[in-house]
C-alpha positions in Angstrom: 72.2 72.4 -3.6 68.5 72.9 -2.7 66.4 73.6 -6.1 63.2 75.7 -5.6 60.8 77.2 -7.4 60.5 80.9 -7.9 58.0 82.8 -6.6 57.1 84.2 -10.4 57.4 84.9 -14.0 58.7 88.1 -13.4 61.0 86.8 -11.1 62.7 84.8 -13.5 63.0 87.2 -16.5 64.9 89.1 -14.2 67.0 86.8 -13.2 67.5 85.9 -16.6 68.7 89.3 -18.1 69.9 90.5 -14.6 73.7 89.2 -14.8 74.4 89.1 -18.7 78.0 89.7 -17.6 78.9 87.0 -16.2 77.4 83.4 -15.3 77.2 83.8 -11.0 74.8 84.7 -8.8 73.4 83.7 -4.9 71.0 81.0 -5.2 67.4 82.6 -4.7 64.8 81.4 -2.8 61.0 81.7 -2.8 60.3 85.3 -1.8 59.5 85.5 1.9 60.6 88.0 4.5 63.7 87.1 6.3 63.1 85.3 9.6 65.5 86.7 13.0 68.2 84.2 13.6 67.5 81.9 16.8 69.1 79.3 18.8 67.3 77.0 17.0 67.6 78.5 13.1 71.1 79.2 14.3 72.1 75.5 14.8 70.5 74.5 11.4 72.4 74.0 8.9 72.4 76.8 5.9 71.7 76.7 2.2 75.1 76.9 0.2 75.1 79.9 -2.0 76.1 79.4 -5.4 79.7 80.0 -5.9 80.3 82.9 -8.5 81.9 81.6 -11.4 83.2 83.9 -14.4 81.3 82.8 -17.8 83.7 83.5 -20.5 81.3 84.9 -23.7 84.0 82.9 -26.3 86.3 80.1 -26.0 86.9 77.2 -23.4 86.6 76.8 -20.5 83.2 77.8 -20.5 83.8 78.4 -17.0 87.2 78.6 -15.1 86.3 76.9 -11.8 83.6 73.5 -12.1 79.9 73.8 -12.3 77.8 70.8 -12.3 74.3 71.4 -13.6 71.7 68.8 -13.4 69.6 67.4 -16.3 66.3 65.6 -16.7 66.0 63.4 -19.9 63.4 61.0 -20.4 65.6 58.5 -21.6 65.6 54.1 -20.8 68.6 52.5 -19.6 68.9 49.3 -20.6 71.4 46.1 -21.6 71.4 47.9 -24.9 70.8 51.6 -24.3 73.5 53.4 -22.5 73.7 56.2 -20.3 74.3 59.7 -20.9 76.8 59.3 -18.3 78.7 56.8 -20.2 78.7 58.6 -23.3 82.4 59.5 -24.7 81.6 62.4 -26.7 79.0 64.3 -24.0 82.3 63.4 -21.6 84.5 65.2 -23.5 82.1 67.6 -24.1 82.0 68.3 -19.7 85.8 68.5 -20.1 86.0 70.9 -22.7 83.4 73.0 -20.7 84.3 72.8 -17.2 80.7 71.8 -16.9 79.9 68.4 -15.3 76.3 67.1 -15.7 74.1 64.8 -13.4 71.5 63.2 -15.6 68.6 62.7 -14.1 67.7 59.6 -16.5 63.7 58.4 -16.1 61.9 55.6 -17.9 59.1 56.6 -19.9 56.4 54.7 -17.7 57.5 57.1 -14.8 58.2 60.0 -16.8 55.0 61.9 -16.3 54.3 60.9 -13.1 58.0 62.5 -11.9 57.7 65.5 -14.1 54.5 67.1 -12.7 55.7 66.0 -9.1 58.6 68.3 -9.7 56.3 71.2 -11.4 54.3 70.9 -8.1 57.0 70.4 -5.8 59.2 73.4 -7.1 61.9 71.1 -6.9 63.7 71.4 -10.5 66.3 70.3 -12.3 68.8 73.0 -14.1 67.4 71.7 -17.2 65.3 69.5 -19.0 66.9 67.5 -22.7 64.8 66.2 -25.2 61.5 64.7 -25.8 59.9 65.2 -22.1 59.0 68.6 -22.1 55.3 69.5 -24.4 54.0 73.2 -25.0 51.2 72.9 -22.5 54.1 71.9 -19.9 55.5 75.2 -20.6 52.4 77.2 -20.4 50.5 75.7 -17.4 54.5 76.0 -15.8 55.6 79.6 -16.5 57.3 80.5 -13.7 59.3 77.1 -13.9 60.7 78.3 -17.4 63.2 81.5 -18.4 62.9 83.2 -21.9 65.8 82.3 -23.7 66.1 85.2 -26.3 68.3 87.1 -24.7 70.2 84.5 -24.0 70.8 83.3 -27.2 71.5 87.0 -29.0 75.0 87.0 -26.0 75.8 83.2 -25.6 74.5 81.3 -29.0 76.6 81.5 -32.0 75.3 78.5 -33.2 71.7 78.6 -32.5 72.2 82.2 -34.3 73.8 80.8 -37.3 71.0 78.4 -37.9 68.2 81.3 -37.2 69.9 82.5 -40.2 70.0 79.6 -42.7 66.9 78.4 -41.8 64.4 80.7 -40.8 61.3 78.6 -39.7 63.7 76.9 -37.0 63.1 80.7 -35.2 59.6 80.6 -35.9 58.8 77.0 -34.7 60.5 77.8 -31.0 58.5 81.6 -30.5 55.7 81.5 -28.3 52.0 83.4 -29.0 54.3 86.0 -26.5 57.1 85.9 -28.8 59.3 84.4 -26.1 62.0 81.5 -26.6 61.2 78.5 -24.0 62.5 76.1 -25.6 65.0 75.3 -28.1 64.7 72.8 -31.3 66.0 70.0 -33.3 66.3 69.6 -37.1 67.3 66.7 -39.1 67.9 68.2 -42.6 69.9 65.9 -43.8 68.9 62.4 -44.5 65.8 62.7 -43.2 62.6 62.6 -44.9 59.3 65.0 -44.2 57.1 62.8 -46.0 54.6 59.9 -45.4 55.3 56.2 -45.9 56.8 54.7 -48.9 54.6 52.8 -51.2 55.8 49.9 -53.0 54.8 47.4 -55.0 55.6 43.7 -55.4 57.4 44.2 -59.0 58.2 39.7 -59.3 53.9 39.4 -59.0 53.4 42.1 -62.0 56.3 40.4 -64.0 55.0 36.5 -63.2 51.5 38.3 -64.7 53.0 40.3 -67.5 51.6 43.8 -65.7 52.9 47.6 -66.0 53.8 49.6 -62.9 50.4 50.9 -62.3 50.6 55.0 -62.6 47.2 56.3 -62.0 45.0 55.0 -59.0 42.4 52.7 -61.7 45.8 51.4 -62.7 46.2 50.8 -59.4 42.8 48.9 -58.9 43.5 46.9 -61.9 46.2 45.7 -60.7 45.2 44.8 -57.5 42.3 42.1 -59.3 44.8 40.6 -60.8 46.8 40.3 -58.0 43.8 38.8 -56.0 42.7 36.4 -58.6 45.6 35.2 -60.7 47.7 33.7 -58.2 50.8 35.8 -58.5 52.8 33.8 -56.0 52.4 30.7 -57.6 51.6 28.5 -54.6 48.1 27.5 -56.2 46.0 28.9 -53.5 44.4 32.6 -52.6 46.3 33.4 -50.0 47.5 36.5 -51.7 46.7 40.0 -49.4 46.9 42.9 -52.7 46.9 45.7 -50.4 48.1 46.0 -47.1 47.7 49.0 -45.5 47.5 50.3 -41.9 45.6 52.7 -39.4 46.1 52.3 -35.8 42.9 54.3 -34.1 44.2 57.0 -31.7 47.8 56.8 -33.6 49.7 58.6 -36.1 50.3 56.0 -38.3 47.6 56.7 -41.2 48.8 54.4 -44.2 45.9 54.6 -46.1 46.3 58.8 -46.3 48.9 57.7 -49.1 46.2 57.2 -51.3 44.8 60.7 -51.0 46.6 62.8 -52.7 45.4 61.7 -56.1 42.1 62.7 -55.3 43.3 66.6 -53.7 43.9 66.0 -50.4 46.6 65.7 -47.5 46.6 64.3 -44.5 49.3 65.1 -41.9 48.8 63.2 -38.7 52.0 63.7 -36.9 53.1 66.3 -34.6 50.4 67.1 -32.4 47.7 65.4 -30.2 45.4 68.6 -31.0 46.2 68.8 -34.7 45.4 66.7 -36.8 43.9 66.4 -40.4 45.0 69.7 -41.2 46.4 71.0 -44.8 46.5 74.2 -46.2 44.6 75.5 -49.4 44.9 78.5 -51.1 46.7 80.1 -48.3 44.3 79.0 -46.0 44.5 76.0 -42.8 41.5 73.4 -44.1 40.4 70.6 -42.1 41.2 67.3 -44.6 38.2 65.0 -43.0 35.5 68.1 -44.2 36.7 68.1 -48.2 35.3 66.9 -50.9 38.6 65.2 -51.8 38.4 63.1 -49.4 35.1 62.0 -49.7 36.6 60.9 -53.2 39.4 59.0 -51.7 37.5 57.1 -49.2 35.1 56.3 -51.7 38.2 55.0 -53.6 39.2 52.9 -50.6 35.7 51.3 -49.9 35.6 50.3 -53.7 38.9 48.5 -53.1 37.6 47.4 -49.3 34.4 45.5 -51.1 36.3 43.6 -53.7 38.3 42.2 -51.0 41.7 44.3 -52.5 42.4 45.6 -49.5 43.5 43.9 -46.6 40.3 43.9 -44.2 42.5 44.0 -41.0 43.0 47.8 -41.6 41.5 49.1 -38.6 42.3 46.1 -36.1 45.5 45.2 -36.8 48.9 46.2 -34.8 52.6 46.8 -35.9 53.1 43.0 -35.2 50.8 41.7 -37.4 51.8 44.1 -40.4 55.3 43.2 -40.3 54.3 39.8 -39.7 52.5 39.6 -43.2 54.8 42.1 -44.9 57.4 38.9 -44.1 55.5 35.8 -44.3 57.4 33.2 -46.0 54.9 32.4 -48.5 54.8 35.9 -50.3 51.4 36.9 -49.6 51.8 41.0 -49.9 51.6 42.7 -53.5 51.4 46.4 -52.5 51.8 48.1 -49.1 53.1 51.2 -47.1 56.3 51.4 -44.6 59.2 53.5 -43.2 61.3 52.1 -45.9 61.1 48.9 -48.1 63.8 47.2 -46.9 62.2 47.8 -43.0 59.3 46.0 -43.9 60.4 43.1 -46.0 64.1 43.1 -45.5 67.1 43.6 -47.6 67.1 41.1 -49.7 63.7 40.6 -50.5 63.8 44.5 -51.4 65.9 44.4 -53.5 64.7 41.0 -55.4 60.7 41.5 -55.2 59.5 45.3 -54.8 60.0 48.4 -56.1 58.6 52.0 -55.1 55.6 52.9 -56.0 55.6 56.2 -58.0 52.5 58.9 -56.7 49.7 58.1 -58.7 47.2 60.1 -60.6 44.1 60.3 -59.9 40.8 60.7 -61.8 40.9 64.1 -62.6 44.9 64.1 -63.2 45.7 65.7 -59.3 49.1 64.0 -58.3 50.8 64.3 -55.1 53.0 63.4 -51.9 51.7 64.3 -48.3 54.4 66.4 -46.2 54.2 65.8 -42.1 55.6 69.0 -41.2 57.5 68.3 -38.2 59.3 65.4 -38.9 62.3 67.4 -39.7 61.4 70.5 -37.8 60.7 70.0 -33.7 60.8 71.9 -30.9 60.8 71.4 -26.9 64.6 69.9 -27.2 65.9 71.6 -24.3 64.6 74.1 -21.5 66.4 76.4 -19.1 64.7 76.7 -15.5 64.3 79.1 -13.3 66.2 76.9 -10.6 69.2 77.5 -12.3 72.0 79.5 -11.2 74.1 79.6 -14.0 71.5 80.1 -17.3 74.2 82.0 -18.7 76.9 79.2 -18.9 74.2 76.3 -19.4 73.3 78.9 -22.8 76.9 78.2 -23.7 76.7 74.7 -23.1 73.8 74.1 -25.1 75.0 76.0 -27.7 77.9 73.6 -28.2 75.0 70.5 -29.0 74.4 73.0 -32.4 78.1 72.4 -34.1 78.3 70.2 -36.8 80.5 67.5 -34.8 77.8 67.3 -31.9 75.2 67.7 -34.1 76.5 64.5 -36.1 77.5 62.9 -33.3 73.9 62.9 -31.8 71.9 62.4 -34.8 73.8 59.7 -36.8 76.2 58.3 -33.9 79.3 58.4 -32.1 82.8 59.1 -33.8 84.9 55.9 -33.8 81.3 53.7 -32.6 78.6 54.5 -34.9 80.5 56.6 -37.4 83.7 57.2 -39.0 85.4 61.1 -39.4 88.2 60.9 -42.0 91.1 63.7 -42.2 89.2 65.5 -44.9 86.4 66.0 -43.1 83.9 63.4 -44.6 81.9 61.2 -42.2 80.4 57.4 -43.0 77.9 55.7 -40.8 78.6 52.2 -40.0 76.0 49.4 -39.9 74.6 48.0 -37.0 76.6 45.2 -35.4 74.5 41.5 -35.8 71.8 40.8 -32.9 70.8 45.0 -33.5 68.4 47.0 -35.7 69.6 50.0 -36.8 67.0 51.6 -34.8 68.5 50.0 -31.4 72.2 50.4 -32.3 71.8 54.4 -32.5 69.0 55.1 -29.7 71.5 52.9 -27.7 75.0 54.7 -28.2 73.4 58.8 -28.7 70.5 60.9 -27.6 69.3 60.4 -31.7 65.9 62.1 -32.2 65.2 63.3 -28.6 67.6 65.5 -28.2 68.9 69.2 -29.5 70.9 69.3 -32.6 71.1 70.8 -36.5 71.9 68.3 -39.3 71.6 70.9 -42.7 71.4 69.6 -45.8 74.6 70.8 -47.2 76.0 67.8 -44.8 74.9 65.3 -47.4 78.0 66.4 -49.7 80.1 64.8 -47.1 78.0 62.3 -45.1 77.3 58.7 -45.7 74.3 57.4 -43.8 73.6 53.8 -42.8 71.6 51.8 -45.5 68.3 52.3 -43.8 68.8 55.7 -43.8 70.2 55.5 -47.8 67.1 53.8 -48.5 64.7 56.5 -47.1 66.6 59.1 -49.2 66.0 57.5 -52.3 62.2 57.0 -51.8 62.6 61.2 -50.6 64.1 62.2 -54.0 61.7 60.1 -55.8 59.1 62.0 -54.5 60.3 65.4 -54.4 58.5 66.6 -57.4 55.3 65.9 -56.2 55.3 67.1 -52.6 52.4 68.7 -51.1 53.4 73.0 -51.6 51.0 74.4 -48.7 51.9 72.6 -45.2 50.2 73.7 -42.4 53.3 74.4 -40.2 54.4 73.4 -36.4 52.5 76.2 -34.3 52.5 77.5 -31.0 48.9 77.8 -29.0 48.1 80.3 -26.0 47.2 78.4 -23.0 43.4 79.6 -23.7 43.6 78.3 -27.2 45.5 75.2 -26.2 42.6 74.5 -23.5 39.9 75.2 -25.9 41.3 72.5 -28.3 42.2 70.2 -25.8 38.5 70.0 -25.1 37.3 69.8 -28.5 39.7 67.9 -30.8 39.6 64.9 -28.7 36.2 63.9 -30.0 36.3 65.3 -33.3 38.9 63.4 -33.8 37.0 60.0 -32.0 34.4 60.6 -34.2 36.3 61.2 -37.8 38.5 58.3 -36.6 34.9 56.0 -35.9 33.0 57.4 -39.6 36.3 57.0 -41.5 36.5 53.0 -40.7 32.7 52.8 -41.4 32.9 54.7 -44.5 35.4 53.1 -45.7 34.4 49.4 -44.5 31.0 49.7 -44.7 30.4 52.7 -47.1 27.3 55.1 -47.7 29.5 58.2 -47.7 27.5 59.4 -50.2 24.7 59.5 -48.6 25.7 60.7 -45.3 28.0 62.9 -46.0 26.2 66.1 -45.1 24.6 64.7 -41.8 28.4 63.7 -41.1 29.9 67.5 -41.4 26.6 68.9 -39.7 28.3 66.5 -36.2 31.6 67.7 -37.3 30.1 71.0 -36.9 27.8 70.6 -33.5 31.3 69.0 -31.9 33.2 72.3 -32.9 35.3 72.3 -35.6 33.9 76.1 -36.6 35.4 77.1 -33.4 38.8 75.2 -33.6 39.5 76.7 -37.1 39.4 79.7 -35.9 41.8 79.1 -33.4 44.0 77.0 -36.7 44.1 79.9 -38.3 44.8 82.5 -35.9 47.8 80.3 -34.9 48.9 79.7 -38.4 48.4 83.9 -39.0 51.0 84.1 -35.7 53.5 81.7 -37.8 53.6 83.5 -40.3 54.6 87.0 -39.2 57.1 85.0 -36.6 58.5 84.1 -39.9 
C-alpha cells in the first residue's frame, strides 16, 4: 500500500480520535478534489483501500483478520547483530497479535540521510522504534506525527500502569502542547543514573602503606606518592596517578567526578542543547558560571601541574584510555569507567582496585553527579499519520510495556540471553567467549533503543549479567550521596528549541576550549570575570530563560 503524507495536523488528530471503536478505516490521501474518471485514469491501476479490520479493546488477537504494519528502526545488521525479523520473541509476539511487521532496518551512516527523505517525500512508515526519532524531528514534522493521548487512555493498560507508578515517565513524553508523540523507555532496574565509577588502585596504596584517600587533599596526597614512589615496582616512572578523560564535543566528561566536592554537578548526557545544567535551590543553574567550579578546576590544574594527572586528558580517544587502563605493566593508580571490571577486566578488578568512595572537599560538600536520563528516555516509538490502523499499532505497542517484553528487550531473550524459571525468577546468562556483553545483548534484542519498563521491584527476582552486577554495586555505594536537585529531561517549543540550537553550540565550543586551558594552563583566577562577561555576550542570559521556563513546564506536567 501507497504511504502519503497528510495534508495537516489537524488532519491527523482527527483521524486519530475519529474511529476509537474500532481499528479500520479507507486509506486517506493528500486532500485534493476528486479528478472525473477517463480512459486514461480508468485503465490505471487504483490504490487498495485499507481493509477494515475489527480492533478488539482486550485480549488476542489483537486483530481477527492479518495486518502488517511497517516499522523503521535504526538498527545495524551484522554477523553478530540480528534482525528484528529473526527475533523469536517479537515473532511470537506477531503471532499472538495477528499483526505482522516489515522492519524497515537502516544503518546508522544512512539513517539521517533516509529519515528526512521520507519527512520530505511524505512517504512514511506506520511507525518509527527506538533511537531514530529526536524532539526537533517531531516538531519541524507535525503533520507526520498523531497525538497519542487518546490513544493510550482506550488501548494502553500498560503504558497507564506505569503513568501510575512512576510519574515523571508521563511528564518526560508531554510536549510544551501537552500532547503525547512519542512514547518512552525506562531501565529502573539495574541500571545506574549516575556518572562514572571512580576507583582506585588498592595493591599501589598497600605496596606504599597508604589509606583510601577520603577527602579530595587526601586524594592529592596520594596521587604524589603514587607518582614518585614507584608503586608498581618496575623501578622506573612510568606510573600515570590519574587518568581521566574528556572527549571535546562528547558526553564523556570524566573529570566532572571530581566536582562535586567542591558544590557542583555536571550532567552532560541527554541533550545536544543541554548541557552543564544543575539545579540549585529550586532553580536550573548553568555549572560552567559557579563559583564551585571555578574551585574544582582550580583543583584539577593543581593536579595537571604536578604532572598527577594524566596530560592526555583532552586529546586522547576511548582506545587509548582502555589501552592504558590495561597495559601490562600496571601504570594506572586512580581513574574513571562504566564499571571497574570494563576498564581493567575481571580479574585485575578484583585483585588490584577498589571503588573509590565520593570525596570531601575543602569545605566538607560531598557528592555524586546524577545524568538524568540515563534511566528515563523518550522518543522510543512514534505513531504516523500514514497509518491506517493507529488504534491496533496502540495495542501492539502496548504489549512491549509487560514485564516479559520488557525483560526480554532490556536484559535478553528467554532461553538465549536469559533464563525464566517456574517461579517466576529470571537469571541473565554471560556472554558466550569471542563477545562482550555489550555485543551479545545489542545482537540478540532491541536493548537500549527501543520501548520498554524495567521497575525496580524486578530486582527481587532478577539476576543481571556480571557487568551489569558490577554497576549496581558502585550504584548502592553511592546512593547516599547523590546529587537531590536534577535538572530533568524537558521538552522545548520549536521557537525555544531554534533559539538554543543557535546559541548553545558556541557556548558550549567556548566552555569546552576555556575549560582545557584553565585547567592545563590555568589563570582562572584571573580571568574568571572576563570569561562569564563572553559567556554572557554569546547568550547564556537568554538560554536560561528558556531552561527555566522549560523546567517550570516539567514541573506542572508532573
Amino acid at each position: 500500500m501507497q504511504r502519503k503524507k497528510y495534508a495537516g495536523k489537524a488532519l491527523a488528530v482527527l483521524l486519530a480520535f475519529a474511529c476509537m471503536a474500532g481499528c479500520g478505516r479507507p486509506t486517506v490521501t493528500q486532500g485534493t478534489q476528486e479528478k472525473p474518471e477517463t480512459a486514461e485514469t480508468a485503465e490505471a491501476p487504483k490504490e487498495a483501500a485499507a481493509k477494515e479490520v475489527v480492533c478488539n479493546a482486550e485480549g488476542y488477537p489483537i486483530v481477527d483478520e492479518p495486518i502488517t504494519l511497517k516499522i523503521a528502526v535504526n538498527r545495524v545488521v551484522d554477523d553478530k547483530r540480528k534482525s528484528l525479523h529473526d527475533i523469536a520473541y517479537l515473532k511470537e509476539l506477531e503471532e499472538k497479535t495477528n499483526i505482522r511487521i516489515e522492519w524497515m532496518e537502516i544503518g546508522s551512516t544512512a539513517w539521517n540521510e533516509k529519515k528526512n527523505l521520507m519527512f520530505v517525500s511524505g512517504d512514511l512508515p506506520d511507525a518509527f522504534l527506538g533511537e531514530g526519532i529526536s524532539d526537533l524531528d517531531i516538531l519541524m514534522n507535525q503533520d507526520a506525527f498523531i497525538p497519542l493521548n487518546g490513544l493510550i487512555e482506550e488501548y494502553a493498560p500498560n503504558i497507564r500502569a506505569c503513568f501510575e507508578k512512576e510519574p515523571e515517565l508521563r511528564s518526560v513524553v508531554t510536549g510544551e502542547d501537552q500532547q503525547i508523540y512519542s512514547l518512552f523507555r525506562y531501565r529502573g532496574s539495574y541500571f545506574p543514573n549516575t556518572m562514572d565509577t571512580m576507583a582506585i588502585n588498592k595493591t599501589w596504596l598497600d605496596n606504599l602503606g597508604l589509606e583510601v584517600p577520603t577527602t579530595t587533599e587526601e586524594l592529592y596526597e596520594v596521587l604524589k606518592k603514587f607518582k614518585t614512589q614507584d608503586p608498581n615496582g618496575n623501578g622506573i616512572q612510568d606510573e600515570i596517578p590519574l587518568l581521566l578523560m574528556h572527549q571535546m564535543g562528547n558526553a564523556t566528561n570524566s573529570e566532572a567526578n571530581l566536582f562535586p566536592p567542591f558544590g557542583v554537578y555536571d550532567n552532560t548526557s541527554y541533550s545536544e542543547l543541554v548541557y552543564h545544567m544543575m539545579v540549585e535551590n529550586g532553580k536550573p543553574v548553568f555549572t560552567p558560571a559557579q563559583e564551585g567550579y571555578k574551585e574544582a578546576l582550580k583543583y584539577m590544574n593543581r593536579l595537571y601541574e604536578e604532572g598527577l594527572l594524566d596530560p592526555e586528558i583532552f586529546t586522547m580517544t576511548s582506545d587509548t584510555y582502555m589501552a592504558k587502563c590495561q597495559d601490562s605493566n600496571d601504570i594506572v593508580g586512580a581513574f574513571t569507567g562504566w564499571t571497574i571490571s570494563n576498564s581493567v577486566g575481571f580479574e585485575r578488578a578484583e585483585k588490584d582496585f577498589i571503588q573509590l568512595a565520593p570525596l570531601k572537599g575543602p569545605d566538607g560538600k560531598q557528592g555524586w553527579t546524577v545524568v538524568n536520563d540515563m534511566q528515563v528516555g523518550r522518543n522510543m516509538f512514534e505513531i504516523t499519520s500514514a497509518n491506517p490502523y493507529p488504534e491496533a499499532t496502540m495495542r501492539w505497542i502496548d504489549e512491549w510495556y509487560s514485564q516479559d517484553m520488557s525483560i526480554q528487550t532490556f536484559y535478553g531473550p528467554y532461553g538465549l540471553m536469559t533464563d525464566k524459571a517456574q517461579d517466576g525468577s529470571v537469571v541473565a546468562y554471560e556472554p558466550p567467549e569471542g563477545y562482550t556483553y555489550g555485543e551479545w545483548r545489542w545482537g540478540n534484542c532491541p536493548a537500549d533503543s527501543a520501548p520498554y519498563a524495567c521497575f525496580p521491584e524486578f530486582e527481587e527476582f532478577l539476576t543481571p549479567a556480571k557487568q551489569q552486577r558490577d554497576r549496581d554495586i558502585f550504584q548502592k555505594g553511592v546512593d547516599p550521596y547523590l546529587q537531590k536537585e536534577v535538572y530533568p529531561n524537558v521538552s522545548f517549543t520549536l521557537e525555544q528549541m531554534n533559539t538554543l540550537k543557535k546559541i548553545i553550540p558556541d557556548i558550549n565550543s567556548y566552555e569546552e576550549m576555556m575549560r582545557a586551558k584553565f585547567v592545563c594552563e590555568g589563570g582562572i583566577e584571573e580571568q574568571w570575570d572576563e570569561y562569564l562577561g563572553q559567556l554572557e555576550k554569546l547568550g547564556l542570559s537568554e538560554a536560561m530563560e528558556i531552561y527555566n521556563s522549560a523546567y517550570e513546564s516539567f514541573r506542572k506536567a508532573k
